[in-house]
C-alpha positions as CSV (number, residue, x, y, z in Angstrom):
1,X,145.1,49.8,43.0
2,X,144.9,49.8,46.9
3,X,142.3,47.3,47.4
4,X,144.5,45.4,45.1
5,X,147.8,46.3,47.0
6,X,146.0,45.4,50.6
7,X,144.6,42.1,49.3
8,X,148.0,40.5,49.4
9,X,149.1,42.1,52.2
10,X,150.0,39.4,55.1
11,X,147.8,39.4,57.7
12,X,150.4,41.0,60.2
13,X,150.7,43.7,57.6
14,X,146.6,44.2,57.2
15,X,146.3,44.4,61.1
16,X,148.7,47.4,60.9
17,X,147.4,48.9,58.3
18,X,143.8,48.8,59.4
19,X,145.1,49.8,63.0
20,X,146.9,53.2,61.4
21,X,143.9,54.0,59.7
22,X,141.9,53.8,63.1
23,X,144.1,55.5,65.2
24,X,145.0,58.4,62.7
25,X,141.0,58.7,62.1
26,X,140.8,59.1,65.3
27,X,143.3,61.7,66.3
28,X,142.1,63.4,63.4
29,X,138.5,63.7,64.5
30,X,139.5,64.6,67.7
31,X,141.4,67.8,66.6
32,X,138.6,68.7,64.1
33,X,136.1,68.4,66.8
34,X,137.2,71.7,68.7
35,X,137.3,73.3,65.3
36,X,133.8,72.7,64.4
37,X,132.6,73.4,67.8
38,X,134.3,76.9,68.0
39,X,132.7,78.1,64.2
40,X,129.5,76.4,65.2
41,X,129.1,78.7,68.7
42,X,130.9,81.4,67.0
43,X,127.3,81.7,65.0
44,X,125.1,80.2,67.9
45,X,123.3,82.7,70.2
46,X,124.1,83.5,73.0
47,X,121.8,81.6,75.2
48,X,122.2,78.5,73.1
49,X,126.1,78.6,74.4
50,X,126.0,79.0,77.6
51,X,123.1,76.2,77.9
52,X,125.4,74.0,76.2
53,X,123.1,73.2,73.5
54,X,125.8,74.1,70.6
55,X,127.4,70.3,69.7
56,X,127.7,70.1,66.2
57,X,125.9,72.7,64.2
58,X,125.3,76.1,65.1
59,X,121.9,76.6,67.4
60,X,119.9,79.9,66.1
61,X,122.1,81.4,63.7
62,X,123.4,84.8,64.2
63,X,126.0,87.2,63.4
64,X,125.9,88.8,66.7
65,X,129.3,87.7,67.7
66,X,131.0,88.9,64.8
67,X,129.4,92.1,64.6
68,X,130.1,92.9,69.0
69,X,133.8,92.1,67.3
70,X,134.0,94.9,64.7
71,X,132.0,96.9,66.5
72,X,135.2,98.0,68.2
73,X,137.2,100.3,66.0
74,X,140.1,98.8,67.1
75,X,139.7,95.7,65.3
76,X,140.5,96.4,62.1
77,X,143.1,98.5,63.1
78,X,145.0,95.4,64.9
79,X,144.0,93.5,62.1
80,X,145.8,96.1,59.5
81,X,148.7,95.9,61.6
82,X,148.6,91.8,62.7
83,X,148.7,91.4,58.5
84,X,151.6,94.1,58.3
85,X,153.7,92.5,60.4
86,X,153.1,89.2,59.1
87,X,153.6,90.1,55.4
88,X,156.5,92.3,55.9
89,X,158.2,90.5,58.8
90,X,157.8,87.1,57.3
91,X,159.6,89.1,54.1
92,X,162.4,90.3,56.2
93,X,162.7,86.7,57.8
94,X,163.1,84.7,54.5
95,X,165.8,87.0,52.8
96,X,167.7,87.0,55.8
97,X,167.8,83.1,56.1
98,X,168.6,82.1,52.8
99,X,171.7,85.3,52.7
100,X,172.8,83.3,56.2
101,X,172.2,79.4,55.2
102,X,173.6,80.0,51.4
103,X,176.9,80.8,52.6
104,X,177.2,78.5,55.4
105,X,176.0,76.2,52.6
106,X,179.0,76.6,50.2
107,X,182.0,73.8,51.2
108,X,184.4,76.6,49.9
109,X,183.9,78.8,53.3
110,X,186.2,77.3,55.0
111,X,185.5,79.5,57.7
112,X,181.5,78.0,57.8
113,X,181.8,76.0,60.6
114,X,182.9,78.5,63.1
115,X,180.7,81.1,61.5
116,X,177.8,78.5,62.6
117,X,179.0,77.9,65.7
118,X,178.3,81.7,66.8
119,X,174.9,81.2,65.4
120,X,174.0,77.6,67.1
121,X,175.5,79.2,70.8
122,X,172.5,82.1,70.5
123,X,169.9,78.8,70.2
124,X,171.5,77.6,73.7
125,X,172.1,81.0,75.5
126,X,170.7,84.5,75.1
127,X,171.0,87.7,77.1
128,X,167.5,87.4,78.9
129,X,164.8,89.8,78.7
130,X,166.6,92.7,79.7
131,X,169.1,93.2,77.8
132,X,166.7,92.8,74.8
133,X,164.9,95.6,75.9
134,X,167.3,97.3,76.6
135,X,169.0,96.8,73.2
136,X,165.5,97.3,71.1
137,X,165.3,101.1,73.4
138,X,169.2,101.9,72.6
139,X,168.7,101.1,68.4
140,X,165.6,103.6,68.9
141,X,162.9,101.7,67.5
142,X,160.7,101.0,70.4
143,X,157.1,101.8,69.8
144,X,157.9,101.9,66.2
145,X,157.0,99.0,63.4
146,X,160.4,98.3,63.5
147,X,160.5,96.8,67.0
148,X,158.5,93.5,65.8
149,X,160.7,93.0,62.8
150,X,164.2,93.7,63.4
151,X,164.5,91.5,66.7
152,X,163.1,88.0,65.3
153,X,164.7,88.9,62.0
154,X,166.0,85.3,61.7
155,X,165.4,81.5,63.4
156,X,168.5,79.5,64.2
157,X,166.6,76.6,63.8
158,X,165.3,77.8,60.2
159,X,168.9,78.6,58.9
160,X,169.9,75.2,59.5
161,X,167.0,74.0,58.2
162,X,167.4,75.7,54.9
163,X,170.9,75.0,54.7
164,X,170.1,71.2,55.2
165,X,168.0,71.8,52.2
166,X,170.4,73.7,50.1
167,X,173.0,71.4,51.2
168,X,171.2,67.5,50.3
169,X,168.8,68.8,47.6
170,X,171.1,70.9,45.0
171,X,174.3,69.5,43.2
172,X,177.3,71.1,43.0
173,X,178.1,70.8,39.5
174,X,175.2,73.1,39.4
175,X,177.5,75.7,40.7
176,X,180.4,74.2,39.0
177,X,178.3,74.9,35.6
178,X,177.3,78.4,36.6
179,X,180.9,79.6,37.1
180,X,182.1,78.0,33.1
181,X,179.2,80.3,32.5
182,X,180.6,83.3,34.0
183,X,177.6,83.5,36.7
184,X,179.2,85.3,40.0
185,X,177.9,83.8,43.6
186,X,175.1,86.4,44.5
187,X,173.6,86.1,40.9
188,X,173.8,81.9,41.4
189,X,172.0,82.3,44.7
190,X,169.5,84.7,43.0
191,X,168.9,82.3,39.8
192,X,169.2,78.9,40.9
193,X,169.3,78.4,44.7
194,X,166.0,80.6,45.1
195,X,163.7,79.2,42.5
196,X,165.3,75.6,43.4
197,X,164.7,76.3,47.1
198,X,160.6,76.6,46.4
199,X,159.7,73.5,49.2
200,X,161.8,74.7,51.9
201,X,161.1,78.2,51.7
202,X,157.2,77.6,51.5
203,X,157.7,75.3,55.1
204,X,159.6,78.9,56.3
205,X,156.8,80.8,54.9
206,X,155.0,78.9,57.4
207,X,156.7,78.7,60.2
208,X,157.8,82.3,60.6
209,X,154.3,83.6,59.1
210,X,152.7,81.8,62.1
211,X,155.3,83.0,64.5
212,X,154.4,86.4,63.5
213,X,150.7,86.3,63.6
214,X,150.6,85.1,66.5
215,X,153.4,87.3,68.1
216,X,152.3,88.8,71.5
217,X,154.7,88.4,73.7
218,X,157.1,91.5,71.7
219,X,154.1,93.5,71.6
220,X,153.4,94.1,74.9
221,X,157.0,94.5,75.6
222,X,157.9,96.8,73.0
223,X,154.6,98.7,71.7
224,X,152.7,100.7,73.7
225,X,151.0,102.8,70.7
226,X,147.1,101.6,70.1
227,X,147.9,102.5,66.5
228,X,150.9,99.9,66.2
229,X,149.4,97.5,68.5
230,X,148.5,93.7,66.3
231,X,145.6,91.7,66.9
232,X,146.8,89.3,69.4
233,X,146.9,92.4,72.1
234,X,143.8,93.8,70.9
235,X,142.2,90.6,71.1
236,X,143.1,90.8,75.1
237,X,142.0,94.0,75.9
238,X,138.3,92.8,74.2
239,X,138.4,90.2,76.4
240,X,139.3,91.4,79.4
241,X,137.4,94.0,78.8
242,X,134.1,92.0,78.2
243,X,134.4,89.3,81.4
244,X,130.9,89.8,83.1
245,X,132.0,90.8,86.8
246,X,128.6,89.2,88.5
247,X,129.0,91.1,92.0
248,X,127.8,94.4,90.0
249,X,124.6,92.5,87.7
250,X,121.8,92.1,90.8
251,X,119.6,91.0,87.6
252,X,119.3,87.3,87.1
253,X,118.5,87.3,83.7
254,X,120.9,90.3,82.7
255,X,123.8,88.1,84.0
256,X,123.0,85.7,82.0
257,X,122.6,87.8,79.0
258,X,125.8,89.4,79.3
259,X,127.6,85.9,80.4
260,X,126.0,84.5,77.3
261,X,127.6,87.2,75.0
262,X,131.0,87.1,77.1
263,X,130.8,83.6,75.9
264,X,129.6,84.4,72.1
265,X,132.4,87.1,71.7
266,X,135.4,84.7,72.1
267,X,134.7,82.2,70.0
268,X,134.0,85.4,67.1
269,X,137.7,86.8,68.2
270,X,138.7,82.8,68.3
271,X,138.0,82.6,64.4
272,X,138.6,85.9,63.5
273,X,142.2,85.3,65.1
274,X,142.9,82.1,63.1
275,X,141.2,82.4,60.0
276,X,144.4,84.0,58.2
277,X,146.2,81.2,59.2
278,X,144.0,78.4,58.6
279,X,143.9,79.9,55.2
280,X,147.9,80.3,54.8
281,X,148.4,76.4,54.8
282,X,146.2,75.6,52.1
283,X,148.4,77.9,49.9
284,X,151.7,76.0,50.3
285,X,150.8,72.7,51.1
286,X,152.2,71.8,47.6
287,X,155.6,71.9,49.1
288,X,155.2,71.6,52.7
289,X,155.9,68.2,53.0
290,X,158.5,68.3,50.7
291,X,160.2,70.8,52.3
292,X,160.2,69.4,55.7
293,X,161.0,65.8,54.9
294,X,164.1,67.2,53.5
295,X,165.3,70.4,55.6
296,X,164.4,68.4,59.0
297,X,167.8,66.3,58.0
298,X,170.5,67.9,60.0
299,X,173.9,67.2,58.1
């Protein structure tokens, strides 16, 4: 059916087409390139990386990386908590966006525009670093879970988004038909907006569940607790923690040893770090594009 579609294509049309292919092949290969090179060395040894023979494939497979990684018990602790605040966060995030865009939604709030308006001036202007600390230590939940949930509890930008959605993709007679049916507002929200709302809320699935994996910024503001700390800080300290300070190795080849597993070590926190992620788009890209085509309308 293509070859059939491109044969009558003008040639102006062909040129383009062929031309898009090119050029998206290309961008394409270009971002998967870093991707295969940081797995590849991510199993090389050590000297293979820092010779620079690693290019493709891994060069003398090994598991050494991955096992300096978990070696530290910290790890999986930042990992327990990284996935925590990720599922629970991301939770908190999508029930307080659709209770904020489904009202602004509904054309019988007459008061919806102003409401917004208090919402869009916090996307322009905000208090500043300061007094957000200050506000997170006066509502007692620094060093506490709470502390990298309840301050990013909702996007500006997402509301809209969803209410975009909500707004271009569901009819009101829909509602209209739920009230001859005696259905009240929370319970239309609950029944039809929701399981209607599947694209868009997969796309904020998305974009807060990346947000809040790769969250660091709040943590080493507000956590100070190893045990509550994710894996973006303890990511960090390993590496920091690791850098080979060569005025105190008078060995030649023990610098290079220990530069060589420097090296190894963080491209094994690299994938460790974004393998729940890589893995999270996969699971929605059903409706991603959906979603996004849709909810990126403002109106």
């Amino acid at each position: 059916m293509e070859n059939a579609k491109f044969r009558y294509m003008s040639i102006g049309d062909k040129t383009f087409t062929v031309a898009n292919y090119v050029i998206l092949t290309t961008i394409f290969l270009m971002v998967l390139y870093p991707i295969i090179y940081v797995v590849s060395a991510s199993f090389s040894s050590p000297q293979a990386v820092i010779s620079g023979r690693v290019l493709l494939l891994p060069v003398e497979p090994t598991l050494r990386g991955y096992q300096a990684v978990f070696q530290n018990a910290k790890i999986l602790t930042g990992f327990a908590n990284s996935i925590f605040y990720l599922v629970a966060g991301t939770a908190v995030n999508i029930v307080m966006t659709i209770l904020c865009a489904y009202p602004l939604s509904r054309k019988e709030f007459r008061a919806r525009c102003a409401v917004a308006m208090f919402f869009i001036f916090t996307m322009y202007f905000s208090g500043g670093i300061v007094p957000s600390y200050i506000l997170v230590k006066s509502l007692h939940i620094m060093d506490t879970r709470w502390a990298m949930i309840i301050p990013t509890a909702m996007s500006t930008y997402n509301m809209i988004i969803c209410r975009t959605y909500i707004v271009n993709s569901i009819p009101d007679e829909l509602y209209e038909a739920s009230q001859m049916d005696g259905c009240t507002p929370f319970k239309y929200m609950l029944k039809v907006i929701v399981p209607l709302s599947k694209p868009i809320i997969a796309v904020l699935v998305l974009y807060y569940g990346v947000a809040k994996w790769n969250d660091y910024f709040n943590a080493m503001l507000y956590l100070y607790k190893e045990g509550l700390q994710p894996l973006t800080i303890v990511m960090k300290e390993i590496l920091i923690q690791n850098k080979v300070d060569l005025t105190k190795v008078g060995n030649a080849s023990a610098v290079a040893k220990l530069q060589g597993m420097s090296e190894l070590l963080k491209y094994s926190t690299i994938v460790v770090a974004s393998l729940p992620v890589m893995l999270l788009y996969p699971l929605i890209q059903k409706h991603l594009v959906k979603g996004v085509m849709v909810g990126a309308v403002k109106g």
